[in-house]
C-alpha positions in Angstrom: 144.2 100.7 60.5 142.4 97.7 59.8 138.9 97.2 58.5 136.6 96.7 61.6 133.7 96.6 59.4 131.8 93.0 59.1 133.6 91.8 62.5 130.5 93.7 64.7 127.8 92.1 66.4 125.1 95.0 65.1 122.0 92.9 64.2 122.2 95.1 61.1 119.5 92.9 59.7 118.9 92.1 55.8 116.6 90.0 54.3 116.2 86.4 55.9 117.6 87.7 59.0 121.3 87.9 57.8 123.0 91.1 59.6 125.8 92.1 56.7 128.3 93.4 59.5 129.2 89.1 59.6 126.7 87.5 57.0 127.5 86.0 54.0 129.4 88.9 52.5 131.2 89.5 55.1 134.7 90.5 54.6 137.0 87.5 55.6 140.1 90.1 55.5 138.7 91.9 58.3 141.5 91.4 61.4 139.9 93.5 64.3 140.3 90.5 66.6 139.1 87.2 65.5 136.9 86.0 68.1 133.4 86.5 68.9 133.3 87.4 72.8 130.2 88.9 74.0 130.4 91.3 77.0 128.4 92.8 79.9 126.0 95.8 79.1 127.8 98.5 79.3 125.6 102.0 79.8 128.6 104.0 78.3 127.4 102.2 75.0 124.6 105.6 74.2 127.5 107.9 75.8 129.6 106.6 72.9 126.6 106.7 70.2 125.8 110.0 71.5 129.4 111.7 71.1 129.4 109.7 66.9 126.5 111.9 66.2 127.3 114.9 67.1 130.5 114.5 65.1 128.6 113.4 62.6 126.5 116.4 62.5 128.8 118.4 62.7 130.4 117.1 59.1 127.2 116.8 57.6 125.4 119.7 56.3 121.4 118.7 57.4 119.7 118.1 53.7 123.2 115.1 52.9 121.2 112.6 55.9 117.7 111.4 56.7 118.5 110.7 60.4 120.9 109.0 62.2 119.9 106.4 64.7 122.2 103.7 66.9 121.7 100.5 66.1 122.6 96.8 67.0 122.9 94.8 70.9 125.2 97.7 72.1 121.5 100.0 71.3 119.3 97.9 73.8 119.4 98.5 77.4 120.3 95.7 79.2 121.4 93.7 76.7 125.1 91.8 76.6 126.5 92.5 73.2 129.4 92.1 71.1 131.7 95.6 72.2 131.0 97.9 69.1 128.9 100.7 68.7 126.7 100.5 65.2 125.6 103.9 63.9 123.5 104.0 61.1 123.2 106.7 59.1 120.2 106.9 56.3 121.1 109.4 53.4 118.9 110.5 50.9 120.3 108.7 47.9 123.6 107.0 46.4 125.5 110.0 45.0 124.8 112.1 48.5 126.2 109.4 50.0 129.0 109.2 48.7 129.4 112.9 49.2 129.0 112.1 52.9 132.5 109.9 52.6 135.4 112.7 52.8 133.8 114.9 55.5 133.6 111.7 57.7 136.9 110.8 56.9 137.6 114.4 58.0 136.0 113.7 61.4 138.2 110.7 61.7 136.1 108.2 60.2 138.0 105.4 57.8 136.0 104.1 54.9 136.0 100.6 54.0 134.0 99.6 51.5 130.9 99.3 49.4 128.7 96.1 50.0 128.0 94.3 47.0 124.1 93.5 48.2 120.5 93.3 47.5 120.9 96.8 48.7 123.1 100.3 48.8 125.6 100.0 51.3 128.7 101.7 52.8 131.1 101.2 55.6 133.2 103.4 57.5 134.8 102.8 61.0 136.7 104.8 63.9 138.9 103.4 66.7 139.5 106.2 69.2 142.4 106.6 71.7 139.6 105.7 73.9 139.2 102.0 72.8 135.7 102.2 72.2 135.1 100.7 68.1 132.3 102.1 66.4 131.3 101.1 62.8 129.6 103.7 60.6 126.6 102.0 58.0 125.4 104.5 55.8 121.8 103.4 53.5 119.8 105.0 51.2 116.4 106.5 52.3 114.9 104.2 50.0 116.3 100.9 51.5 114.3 98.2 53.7 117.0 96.4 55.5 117.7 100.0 57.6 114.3 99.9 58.2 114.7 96.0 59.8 117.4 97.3 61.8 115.1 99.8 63.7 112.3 96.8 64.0 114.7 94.8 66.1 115.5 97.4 68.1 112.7 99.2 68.9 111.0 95.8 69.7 113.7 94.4 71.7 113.7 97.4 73.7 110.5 97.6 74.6 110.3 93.7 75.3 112.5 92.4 78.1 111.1 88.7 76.9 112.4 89.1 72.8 114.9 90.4 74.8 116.5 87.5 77.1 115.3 85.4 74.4 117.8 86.9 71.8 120.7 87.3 74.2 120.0 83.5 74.8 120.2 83.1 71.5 123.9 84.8 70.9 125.1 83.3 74.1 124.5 79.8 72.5 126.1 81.2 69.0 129.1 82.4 70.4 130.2 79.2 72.3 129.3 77.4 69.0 130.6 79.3 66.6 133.7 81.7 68.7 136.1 81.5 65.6 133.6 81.4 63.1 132.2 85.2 62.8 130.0 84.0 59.7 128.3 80.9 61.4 128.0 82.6 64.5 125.3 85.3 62.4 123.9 82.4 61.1 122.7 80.8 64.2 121.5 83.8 65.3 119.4 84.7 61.6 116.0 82.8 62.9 115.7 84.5 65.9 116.6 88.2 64.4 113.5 87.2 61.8 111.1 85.9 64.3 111.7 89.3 66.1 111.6 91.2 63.0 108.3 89.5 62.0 107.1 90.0 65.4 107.9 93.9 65.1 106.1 94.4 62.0 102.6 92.5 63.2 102.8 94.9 66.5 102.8 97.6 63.7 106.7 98.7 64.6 106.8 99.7 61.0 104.1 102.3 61.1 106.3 104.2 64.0 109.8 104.6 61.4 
């Protein structure tokens, strides 16, 4: 199966708005279709988040995770998005993480790799029969970027303006940049800041 990590459009958001799933470490192996297509909302996107934690609760015993949250476009109601569903799931530290590894393989997960970053990092990914791609970050409890993640979200959510505004945004991207998964992230990095910044002076942070 190949990697469908780094090919996602998750807004999983690291420092200076880069979103490793297609920033600059990206994996330029990864082969789970080239292009960058953006589709419709689709509200089976939480159906699909919803069914990938419950199996991941049920490999995990409770103390191995912190909580696990869906994250990136395919989280926001409403909003078009690249068609993957980004879980995140934040684990106390790096040895329990990597204890997490072979019961989510057993669940049908497929690890990846280990992100050579600023910041602790795993990736695992599932394709079921039913079509629907879903990548599988797992952080440490003590990270930040995770933490940026739920900023964008949570803000985006609850404002239909940073909303349009960021769809906008990866609507421009994507006819720019439809071979070019890296650049495509790129051109979307100023406005995943701004939002991010925006989040944190609204006091988003305090809520995580």
């Amino acid at each position: 199966m190949p990697d469908p990590d780094d090919d996602a459009d998750t807004d999983d958001v690291g420092a200076n708005g880069d979103t490793d799933d297609a920033g600059a470490d990206a994996d330029p192996g990864a082969d789970f279709g080239g292009d960058v297509r953006i589709v419709k909302y689709d509200p089976e996107w939480p159906v699909h988040y919803d069914r990938e934690r419950e199996r991941i609760e049920g490999a995990l015993d409770p103390e191995q995770y912190v909580r696990i949250e869906h994250i990136g476009s395919t989280s926001v109601p409403g909003l078009d998005a690249k068609d993957i569903v980004d879980v995140l799931l934040v684990v106390p530290d790096e040895e329990t993480a990597w204890n997490c590894v072979g019961p989510l393989e057993s669940v049908g997960y497929e690890f990846h790799r280990e992100w050579e970053r600023r910041e602790f990092r795993l990736g695992l990914g599932r394709w079921p029969d039913d079509g629907q791609r879903v990548n599988l970050s797992v952080r440490t409890e003590n990270g930040d970027d995770w933490r940026r993640n739920l900023l964008l979200r949570d803000y985006v959510r609850d404002h239909p303006a940073a909303r349009d505004e960021y769809e906008r945004v990866k609507y421009e991207a994507a006819a720019a940049h439809a071979e070019e998964l890296i650049e495509y992230t790129r051109a979307k990095s100023d406005v995943v800041e701004s939002i991010v910044e925006r989040a944190r002076e609204a006091g988003y942070g305090e809520r995580l």
